[in-house]
N, CA and C atoms as an extended XYZ file, in Angstrom:
222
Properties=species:S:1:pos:R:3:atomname:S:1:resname:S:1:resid:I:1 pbc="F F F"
N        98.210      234.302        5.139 N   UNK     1
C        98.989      233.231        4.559 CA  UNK     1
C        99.301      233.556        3.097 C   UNK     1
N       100.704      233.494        3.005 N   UNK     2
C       100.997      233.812        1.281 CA  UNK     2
C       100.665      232.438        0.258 C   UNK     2
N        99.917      232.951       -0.759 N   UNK     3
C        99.327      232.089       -1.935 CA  UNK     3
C       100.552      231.502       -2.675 C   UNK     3
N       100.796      230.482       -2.979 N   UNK     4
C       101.903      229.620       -3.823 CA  UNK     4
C       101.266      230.205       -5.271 C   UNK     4
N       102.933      230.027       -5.630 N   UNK     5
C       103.130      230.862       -7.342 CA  UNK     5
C       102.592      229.749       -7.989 C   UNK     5
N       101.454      229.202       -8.281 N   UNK     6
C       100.960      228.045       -9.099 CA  UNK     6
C       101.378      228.438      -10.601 C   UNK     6
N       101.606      227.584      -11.475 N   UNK     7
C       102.255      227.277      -12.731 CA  UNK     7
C       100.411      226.969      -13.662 C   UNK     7
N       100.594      227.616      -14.576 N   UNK     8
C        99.226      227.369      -15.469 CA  UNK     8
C        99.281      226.909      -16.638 C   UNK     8
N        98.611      226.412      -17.441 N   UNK     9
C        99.350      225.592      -18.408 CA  UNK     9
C        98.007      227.077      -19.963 C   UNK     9
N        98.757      226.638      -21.247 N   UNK    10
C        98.222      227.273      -22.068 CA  UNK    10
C        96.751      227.668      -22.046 C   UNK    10
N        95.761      227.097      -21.454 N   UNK    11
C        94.650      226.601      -22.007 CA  UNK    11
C        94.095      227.806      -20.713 C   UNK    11
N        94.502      227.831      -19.560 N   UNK    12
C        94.203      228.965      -18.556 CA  UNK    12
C        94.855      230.304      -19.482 C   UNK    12
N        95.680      230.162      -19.801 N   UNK    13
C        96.852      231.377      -20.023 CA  UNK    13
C        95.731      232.399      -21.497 C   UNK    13
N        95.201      231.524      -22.326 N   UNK    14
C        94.078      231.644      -23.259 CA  UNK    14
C        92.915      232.191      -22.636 C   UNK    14
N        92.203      231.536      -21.919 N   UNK    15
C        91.213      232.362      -20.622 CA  UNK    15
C        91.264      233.484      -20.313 C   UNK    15
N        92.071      233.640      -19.818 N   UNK    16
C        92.495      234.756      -18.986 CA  UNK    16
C        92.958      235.661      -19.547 C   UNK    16
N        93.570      236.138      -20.672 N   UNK    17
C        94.511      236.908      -21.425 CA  UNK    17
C        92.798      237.493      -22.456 C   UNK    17
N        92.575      236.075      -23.269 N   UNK    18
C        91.984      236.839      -24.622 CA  UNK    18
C        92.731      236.640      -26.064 C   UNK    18
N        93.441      236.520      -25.491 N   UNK    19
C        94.741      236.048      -26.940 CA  UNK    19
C        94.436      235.073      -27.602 C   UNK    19
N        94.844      234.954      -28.666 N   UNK    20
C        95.016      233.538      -29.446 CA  UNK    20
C        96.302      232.983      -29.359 C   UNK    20
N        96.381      232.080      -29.241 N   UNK    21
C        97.868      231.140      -29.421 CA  UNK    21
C        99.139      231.650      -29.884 C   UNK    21
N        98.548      232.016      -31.199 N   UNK    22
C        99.586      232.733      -31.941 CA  UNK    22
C       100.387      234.084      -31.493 C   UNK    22
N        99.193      235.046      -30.879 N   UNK    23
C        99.700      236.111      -30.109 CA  UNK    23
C       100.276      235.852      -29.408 C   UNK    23
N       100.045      235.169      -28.509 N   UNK    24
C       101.213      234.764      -27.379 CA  UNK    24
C       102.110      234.782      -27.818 C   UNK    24
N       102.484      233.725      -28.658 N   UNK    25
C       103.627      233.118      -28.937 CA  UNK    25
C       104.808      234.264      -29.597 C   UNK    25
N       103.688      235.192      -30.319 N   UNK    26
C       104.314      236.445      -31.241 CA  UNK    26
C       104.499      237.409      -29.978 C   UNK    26
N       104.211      237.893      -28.924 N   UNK    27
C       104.253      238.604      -28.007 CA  UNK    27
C       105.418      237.984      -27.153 C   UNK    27
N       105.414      237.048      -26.567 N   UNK    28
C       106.586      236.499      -26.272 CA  UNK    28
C       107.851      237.242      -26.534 C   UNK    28
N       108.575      236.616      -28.319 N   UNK    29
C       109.295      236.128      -28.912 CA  UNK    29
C       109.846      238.451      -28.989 C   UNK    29
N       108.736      238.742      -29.121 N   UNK    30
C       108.714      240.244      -28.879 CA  UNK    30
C       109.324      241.011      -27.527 C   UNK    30
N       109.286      239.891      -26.283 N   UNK    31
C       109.226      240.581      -25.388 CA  UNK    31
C       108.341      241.172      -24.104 C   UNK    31
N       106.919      241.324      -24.765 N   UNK    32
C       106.121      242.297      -24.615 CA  UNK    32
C       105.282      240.622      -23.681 C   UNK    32
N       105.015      240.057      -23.662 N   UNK    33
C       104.569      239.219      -23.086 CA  UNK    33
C       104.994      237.521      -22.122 C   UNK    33
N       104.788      237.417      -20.956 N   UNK    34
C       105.592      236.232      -19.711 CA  UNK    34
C       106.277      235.350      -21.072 C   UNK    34
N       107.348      235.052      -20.642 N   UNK    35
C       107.954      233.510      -20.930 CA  UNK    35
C       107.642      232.254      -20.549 C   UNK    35
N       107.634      231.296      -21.364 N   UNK    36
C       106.957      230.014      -20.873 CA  UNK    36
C       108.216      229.303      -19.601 C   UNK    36
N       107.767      229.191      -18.875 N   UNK    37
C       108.983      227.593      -18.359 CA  UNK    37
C       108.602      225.852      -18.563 C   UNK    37
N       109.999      225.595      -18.807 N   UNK    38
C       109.908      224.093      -18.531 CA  UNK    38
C       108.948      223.352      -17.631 C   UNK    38
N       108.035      223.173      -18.046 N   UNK    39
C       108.048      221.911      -16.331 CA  UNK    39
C       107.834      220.293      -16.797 C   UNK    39
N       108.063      220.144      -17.667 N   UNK    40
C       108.589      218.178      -17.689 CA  UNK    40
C       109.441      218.491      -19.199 C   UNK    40
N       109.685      217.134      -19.643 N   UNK    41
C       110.435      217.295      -21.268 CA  UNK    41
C       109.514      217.798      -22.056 C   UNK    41
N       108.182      217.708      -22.232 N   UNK    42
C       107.274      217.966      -23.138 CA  UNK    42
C       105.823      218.640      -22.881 C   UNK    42
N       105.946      219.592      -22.022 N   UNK    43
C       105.293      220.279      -21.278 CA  UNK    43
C       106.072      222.071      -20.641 C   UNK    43
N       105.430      222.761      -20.888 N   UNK    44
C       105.602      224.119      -20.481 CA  UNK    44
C       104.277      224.670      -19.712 C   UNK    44
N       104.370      225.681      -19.314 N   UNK    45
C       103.384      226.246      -18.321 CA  UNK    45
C       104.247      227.953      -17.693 C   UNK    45
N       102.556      228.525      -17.529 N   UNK    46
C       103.782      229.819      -16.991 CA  UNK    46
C       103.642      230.153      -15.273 C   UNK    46
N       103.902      231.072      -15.009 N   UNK    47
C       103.893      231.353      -13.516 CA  UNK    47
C       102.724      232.382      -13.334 C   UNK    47
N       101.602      231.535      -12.445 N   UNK    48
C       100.343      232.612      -12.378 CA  UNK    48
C       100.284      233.958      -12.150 C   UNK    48
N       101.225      234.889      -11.371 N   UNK    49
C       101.658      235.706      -10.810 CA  UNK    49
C       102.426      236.984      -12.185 C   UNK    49
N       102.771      236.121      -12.995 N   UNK    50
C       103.360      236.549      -14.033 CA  UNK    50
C       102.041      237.123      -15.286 C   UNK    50
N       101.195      235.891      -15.037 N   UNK    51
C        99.900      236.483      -16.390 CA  UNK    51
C        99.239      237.393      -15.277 C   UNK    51
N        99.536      237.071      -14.181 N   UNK    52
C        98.154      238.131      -13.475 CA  UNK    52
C        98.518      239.396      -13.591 C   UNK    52
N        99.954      239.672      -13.191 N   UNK    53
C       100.573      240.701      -13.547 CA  UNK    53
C       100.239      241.729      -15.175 C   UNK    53
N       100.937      240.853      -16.045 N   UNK    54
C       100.571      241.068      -17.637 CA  UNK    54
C        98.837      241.612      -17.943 C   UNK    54
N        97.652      240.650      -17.554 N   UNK    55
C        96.768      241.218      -17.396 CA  UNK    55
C        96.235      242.393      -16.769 C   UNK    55
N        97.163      242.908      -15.469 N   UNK    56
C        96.941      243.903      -14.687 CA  UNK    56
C        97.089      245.180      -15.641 C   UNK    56
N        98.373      244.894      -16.563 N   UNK    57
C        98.863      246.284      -17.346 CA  UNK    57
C        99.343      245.544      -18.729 C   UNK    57
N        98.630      245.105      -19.421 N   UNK    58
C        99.589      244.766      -20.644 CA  UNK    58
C       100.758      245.523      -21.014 C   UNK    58
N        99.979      246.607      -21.594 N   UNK    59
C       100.934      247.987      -22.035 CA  UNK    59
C       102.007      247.759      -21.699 C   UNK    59
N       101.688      248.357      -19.917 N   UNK    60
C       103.209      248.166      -19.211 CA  UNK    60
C       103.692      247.317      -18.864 C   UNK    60
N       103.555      246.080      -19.190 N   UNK    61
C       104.257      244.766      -18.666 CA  UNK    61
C       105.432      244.870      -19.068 C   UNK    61
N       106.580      244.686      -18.101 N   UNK    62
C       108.055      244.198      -18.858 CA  UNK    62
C       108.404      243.133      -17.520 C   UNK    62
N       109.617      242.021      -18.565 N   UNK    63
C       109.518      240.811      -17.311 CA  UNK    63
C       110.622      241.289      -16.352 C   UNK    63
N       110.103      240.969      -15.259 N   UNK    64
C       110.786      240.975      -14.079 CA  UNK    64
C       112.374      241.223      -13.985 C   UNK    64
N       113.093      241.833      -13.286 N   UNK    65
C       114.331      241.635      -13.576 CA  UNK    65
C       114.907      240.515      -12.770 C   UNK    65
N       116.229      240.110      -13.673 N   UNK    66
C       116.664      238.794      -12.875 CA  UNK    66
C       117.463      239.310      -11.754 C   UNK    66
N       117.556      238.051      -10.590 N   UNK    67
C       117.803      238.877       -9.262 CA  UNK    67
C       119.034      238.095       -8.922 C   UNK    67
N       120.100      239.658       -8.765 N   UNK    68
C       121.524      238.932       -8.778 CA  UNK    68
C       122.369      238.814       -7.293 C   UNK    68
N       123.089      238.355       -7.263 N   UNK    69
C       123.633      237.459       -6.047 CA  UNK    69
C       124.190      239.085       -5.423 C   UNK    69
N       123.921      238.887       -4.130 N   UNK    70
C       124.642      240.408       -3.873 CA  UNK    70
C       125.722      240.020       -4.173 C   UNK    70
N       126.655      241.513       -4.614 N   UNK    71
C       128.227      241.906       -4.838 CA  UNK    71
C       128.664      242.263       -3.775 C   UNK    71
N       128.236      242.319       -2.683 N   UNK    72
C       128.959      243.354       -1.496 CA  UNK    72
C       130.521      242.593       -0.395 C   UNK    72
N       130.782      241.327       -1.626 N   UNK    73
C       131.661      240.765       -0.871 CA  UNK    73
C       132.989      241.445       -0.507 C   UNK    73
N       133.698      241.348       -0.004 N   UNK    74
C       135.086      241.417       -0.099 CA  UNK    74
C       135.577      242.483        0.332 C   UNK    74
């Protein structure tokens, strides 16, 4: 049975990483570390799958590429 992409909020994302707040936030804004998403007006959280990843390889972490609509129309 496949595991649902659960959403984690900062306070796991801190746990798990080792980081401080600030790193994140500076790693981010860099690139080098997941993007937060929305999930209410005043609330963010990231995608578990995404820090597990990042933790797997910091170094080599780069985010995912975005996945585009096939072209093969016409």
């Amino acid at each position: 049975m496949r595991e649902l992409n659960r959403i984690v909020r900062l306070k796991t994302v801190l746990a798990r990483t080792g980081l401080s707040r600030s790193t994140i936030y500076r790693k981010i804004a860099e690139g080098t570390f997941p993007a937060q998403i929305k999930i209410s007006i005043n609330g963010a959280g990231w995608h578990e799958a995404e820090i597990d990843r990042w933790v797997e390889d910091p170094v080599g972490w780069r985010p995912a590429s975005p996945r585009r609509p096939d072209s093969a129309s016409g």
